[in-house]
C-alpha positions in Angstrom: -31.5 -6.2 24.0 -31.4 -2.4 23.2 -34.4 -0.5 24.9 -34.9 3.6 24.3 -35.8 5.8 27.3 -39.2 6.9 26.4 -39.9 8.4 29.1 -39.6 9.0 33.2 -42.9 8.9 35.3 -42.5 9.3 38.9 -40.1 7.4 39.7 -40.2 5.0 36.5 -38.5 4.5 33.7 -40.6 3.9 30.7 -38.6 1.8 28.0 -39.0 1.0 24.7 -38.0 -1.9 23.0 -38.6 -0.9 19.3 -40.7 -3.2 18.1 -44.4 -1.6 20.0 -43.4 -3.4 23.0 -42.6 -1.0 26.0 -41.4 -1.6 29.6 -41.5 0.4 33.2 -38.8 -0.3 35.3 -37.1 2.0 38.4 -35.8 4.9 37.4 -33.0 4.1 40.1 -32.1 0.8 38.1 -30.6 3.6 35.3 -27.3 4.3 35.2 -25.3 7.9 35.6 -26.6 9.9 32.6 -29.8 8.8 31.2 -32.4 11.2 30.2 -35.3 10.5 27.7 -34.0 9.7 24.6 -31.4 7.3 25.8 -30.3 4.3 24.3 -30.0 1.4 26.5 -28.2 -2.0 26.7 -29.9 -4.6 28.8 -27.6 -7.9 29.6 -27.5 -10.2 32.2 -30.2 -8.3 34.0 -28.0 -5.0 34.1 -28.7 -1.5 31.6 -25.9 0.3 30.7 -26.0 3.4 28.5 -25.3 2.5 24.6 -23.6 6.5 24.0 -22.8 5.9 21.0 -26.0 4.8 19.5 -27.8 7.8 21.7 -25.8 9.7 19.9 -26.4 8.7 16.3 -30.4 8.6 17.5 -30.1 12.7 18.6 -27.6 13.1 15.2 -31.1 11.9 12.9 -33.2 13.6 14.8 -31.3 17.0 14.1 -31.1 16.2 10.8 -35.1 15.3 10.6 -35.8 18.7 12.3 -33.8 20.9 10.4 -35.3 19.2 7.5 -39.0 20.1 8.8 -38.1 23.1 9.0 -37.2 23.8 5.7 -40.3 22.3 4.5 -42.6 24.8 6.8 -40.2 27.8 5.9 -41.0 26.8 2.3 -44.9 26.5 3.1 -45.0 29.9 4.7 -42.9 31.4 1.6 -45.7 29.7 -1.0 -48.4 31.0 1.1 -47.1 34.7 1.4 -47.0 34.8 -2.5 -51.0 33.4 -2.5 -51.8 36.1 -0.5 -49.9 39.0 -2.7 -51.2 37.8 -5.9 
């Protein structure tokens, strides 16, 4: 099962499974590295960090920013021109 680190509360872990369903579990059960964000393994009662896939996850959401960004640069270029005209 592949969970996303939603979160840390205290010290919880709040997981995400994808699919609405979401989990809190010790923050000490995490291994070395974890941060929000994170994509987790989960097998044979064990998490292990799933780097590769964290790192594709981070990747889109660069590329889902920058792309926001363009959009509000654009907005605040359209409304400048309103206001000269």
């Amino acid at each position: 099962m592949i969970l996303t680190v939603d979160r840390f509360e205290g010290e919880y872990a709040i997981l995400e499974d994808g699919q609405g369903g979401s989990v809190a579990v010790y923050a000490s059960e995490m291994p070395a590295g974890t941060a929000e964000g994170s994509k987790l393994v989960l097998e044979d009662g064990k998490y292990s960090l799933d780097a590769s896939a964290t790192d594709e996850q981070r990747h889109r959401m660069f590329l889902l920013q920058q792309e926001l960004m363009k959009k509000i640069k654009l907005l605040r270029d359209v409304m400048k021109m309103e206001m000269t005209w």
